[in-house]
KOLTORKE-549666 format. One line per 4 residues: for each residue x, y, z of N, C-alpha, C, CB. Coordinates in steps of 0.001 Angstrom, whole numbers, plus 524288, in hexadecimal, padded with zeros to 5 digits. Atoms other than C-alpha are relative to their C-alpha. Glycine has a CB too. Layout:
<gulums>
X,Y,Z,X,Y,Z,X,Y,Z,X,Y,Z | ...
</gulums>
This chain:
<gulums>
8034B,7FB6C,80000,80000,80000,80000,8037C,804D8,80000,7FC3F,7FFFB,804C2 | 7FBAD,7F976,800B5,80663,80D6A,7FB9E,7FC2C,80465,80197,80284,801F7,7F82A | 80206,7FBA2,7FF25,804AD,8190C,8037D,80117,8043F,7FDAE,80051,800BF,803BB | 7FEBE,7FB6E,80239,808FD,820F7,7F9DF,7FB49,80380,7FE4C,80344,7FED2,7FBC9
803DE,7FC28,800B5,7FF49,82CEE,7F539,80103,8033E,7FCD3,7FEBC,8025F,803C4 | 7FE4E,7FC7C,804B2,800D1,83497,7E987,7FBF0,8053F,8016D,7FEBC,7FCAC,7F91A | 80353,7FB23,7FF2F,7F9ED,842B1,7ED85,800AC,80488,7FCC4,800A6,801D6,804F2 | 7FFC0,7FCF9,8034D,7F849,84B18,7E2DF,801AC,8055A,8021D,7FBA7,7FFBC,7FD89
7FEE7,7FC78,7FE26,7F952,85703,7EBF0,7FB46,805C0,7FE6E,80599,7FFF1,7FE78 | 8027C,7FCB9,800BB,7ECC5,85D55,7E8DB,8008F,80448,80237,7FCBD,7FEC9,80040 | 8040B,7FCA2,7FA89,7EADA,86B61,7EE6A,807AF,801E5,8019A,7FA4A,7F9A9,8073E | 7FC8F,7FE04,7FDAF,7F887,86B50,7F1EB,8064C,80428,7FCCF,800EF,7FB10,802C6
7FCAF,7FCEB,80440,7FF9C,8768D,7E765,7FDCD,80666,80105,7FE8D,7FD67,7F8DB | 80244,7FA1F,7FFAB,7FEDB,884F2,7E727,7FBFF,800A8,7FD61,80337,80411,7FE51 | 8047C,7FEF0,8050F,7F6BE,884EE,7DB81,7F977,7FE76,802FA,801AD,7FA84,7F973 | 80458,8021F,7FDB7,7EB99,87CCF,7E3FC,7FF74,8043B,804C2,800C6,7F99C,801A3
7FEE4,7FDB6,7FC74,7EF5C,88505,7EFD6,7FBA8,80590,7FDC4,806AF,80039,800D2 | 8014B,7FA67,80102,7EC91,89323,7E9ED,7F997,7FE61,7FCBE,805B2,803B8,7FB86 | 8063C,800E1,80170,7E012,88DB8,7E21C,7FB90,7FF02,8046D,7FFA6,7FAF8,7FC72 | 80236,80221,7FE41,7DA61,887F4,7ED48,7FD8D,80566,80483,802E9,7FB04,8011B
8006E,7F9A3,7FC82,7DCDB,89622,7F5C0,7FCC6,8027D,7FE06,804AC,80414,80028 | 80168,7FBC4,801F0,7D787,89D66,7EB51,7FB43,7FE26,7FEED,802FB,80243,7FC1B | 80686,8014D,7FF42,7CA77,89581,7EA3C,7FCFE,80045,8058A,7FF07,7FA0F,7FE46 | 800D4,7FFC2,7FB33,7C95A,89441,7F85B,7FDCB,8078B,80178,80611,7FD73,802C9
801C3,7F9E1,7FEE6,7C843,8A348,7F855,7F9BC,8009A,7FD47,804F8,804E5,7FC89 | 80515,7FF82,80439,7BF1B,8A3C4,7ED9A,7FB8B,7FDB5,8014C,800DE,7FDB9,7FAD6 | 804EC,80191,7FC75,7B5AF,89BA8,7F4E4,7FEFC,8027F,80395,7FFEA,7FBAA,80226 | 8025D,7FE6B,7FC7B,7B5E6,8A055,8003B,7FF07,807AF,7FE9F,8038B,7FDBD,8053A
80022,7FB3C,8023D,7B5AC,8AE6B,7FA6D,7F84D,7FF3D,7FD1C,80666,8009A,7FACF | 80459,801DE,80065,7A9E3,8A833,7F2EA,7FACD,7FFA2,8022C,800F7,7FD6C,7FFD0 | 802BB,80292,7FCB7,7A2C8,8A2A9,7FDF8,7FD9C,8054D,80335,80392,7FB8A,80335 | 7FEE1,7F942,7FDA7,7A402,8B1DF,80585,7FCC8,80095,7FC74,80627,8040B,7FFEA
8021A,7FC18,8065E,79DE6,8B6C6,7F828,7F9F2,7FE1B,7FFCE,803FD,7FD8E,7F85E | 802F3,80301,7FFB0,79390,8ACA2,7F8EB,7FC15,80060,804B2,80290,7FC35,7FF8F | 80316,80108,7FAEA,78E55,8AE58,806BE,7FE34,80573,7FEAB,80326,7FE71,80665 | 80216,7F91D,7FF48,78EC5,8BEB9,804C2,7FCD1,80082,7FBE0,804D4,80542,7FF86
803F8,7FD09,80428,7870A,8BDBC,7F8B3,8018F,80253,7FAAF,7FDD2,8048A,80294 | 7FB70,7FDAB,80443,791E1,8C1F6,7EE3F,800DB,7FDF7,7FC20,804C6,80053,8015C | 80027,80617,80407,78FE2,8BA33,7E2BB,80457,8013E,7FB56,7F896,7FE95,7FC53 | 7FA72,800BE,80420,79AF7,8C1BA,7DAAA,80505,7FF48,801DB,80116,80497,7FCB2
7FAFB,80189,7FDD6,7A40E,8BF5B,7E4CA,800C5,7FB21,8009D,80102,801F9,8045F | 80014,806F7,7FD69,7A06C,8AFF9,7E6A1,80173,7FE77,7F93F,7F792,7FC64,80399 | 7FD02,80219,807DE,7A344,8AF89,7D65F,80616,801EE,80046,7FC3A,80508,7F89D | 7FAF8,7FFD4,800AB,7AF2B,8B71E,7D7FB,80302,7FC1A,80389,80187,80528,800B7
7FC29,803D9,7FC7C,7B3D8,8ADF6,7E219,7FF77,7FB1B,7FC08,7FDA0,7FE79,8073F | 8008F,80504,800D5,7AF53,8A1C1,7DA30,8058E,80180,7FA80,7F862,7FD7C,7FE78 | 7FB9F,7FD80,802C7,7B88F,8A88A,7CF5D,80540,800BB,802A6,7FE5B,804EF,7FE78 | 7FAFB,8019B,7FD8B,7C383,8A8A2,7D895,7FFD4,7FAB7,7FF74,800E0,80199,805B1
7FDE8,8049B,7FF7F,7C26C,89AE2,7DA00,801EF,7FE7F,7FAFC,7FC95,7FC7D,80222 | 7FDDF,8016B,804F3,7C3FF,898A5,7CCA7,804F3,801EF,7FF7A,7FCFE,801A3,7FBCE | 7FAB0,7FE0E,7FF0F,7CF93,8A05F,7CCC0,803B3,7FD5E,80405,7FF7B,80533,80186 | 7FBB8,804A7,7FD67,7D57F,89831,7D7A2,7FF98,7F9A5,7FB47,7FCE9,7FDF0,8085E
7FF5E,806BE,80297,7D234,88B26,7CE82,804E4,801B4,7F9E1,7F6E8,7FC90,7FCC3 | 7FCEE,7FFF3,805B7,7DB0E,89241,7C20C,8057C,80295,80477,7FC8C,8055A,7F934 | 7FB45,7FFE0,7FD3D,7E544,8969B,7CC70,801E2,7FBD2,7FFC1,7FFF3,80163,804AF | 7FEAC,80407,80182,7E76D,88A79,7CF06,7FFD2,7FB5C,7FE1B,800C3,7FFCF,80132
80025,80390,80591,7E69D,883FD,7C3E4,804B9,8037C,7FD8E,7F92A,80011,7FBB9 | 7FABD,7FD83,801C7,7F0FA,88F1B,7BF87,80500,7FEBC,8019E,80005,804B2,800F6 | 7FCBD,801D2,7FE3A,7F925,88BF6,7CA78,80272,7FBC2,7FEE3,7FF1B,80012,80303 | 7FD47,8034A,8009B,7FAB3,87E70,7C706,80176,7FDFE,7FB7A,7FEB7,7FD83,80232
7FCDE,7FF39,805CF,7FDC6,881C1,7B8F9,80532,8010F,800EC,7FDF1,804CE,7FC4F | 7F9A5,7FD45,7FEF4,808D3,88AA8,7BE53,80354,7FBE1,8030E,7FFEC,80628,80436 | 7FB11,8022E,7FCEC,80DBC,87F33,7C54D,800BA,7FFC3,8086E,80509,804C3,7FD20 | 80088,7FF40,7FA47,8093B,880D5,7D36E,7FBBD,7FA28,8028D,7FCB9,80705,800EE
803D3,80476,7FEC4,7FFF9,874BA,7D3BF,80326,7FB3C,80343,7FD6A,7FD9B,7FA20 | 7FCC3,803E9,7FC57,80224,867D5,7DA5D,80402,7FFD6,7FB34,7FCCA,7F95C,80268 | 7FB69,8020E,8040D,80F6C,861F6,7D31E,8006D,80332,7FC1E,7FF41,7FAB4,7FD7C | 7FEEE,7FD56,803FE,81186,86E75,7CD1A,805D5,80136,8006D,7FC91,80467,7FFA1
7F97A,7FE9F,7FF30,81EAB,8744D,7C87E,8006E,803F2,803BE,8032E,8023E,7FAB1 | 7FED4,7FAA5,7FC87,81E07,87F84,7D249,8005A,7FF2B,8072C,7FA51,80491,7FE86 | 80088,80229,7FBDD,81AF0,875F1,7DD5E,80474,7FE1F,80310,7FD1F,7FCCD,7FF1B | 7FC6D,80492,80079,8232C,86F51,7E66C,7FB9A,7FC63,802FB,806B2,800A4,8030B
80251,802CE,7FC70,81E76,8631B,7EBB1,800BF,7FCE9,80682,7FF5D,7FD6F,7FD20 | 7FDDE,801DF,7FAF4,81CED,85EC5,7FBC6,801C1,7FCE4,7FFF3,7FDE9,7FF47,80364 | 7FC83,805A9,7FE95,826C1,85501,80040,7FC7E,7FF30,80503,807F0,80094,8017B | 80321,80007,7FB53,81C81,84D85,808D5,80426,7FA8E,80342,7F831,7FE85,7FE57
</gulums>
């Protein structure tokens, strides 16, 4: 029986990092927008999020993704 584990490392790259910040805002920015009644501020937030999903998706063009060239990887 092999305990070995191959873990892709979802989640764990800048590129995932800064997307994940910048939606996290956008919701809860959203959600604020949503309770007060603000329906062009709960679109502009849903429009941020989109903008965090082409961040990073940019990021891990440029190389910031998991097993990218810009990365290094943990010695676990």
């Amino acid at each position: 029986m092999s305990t070995e584990s191959v873990e892709p490392g979802h989640g764990h790259s800048p590129a995932a990092w800064t997307a994940v910040i910048i939606m996290l805002i956008a919701f809860t920015i959203g959600a604020i927008a949503f309770f007060y009644e603000l329906p062009i501020v709960v679109w502009a937030a849903a429009g941020l999020a989109i903008v965090g999903l082409i961040v990073g998706w940019g990021m891990k063009r440029a190389g910031y993704g998991v097993g990218g060239a810009k990365t290094q990887p943990k010695g676990h």
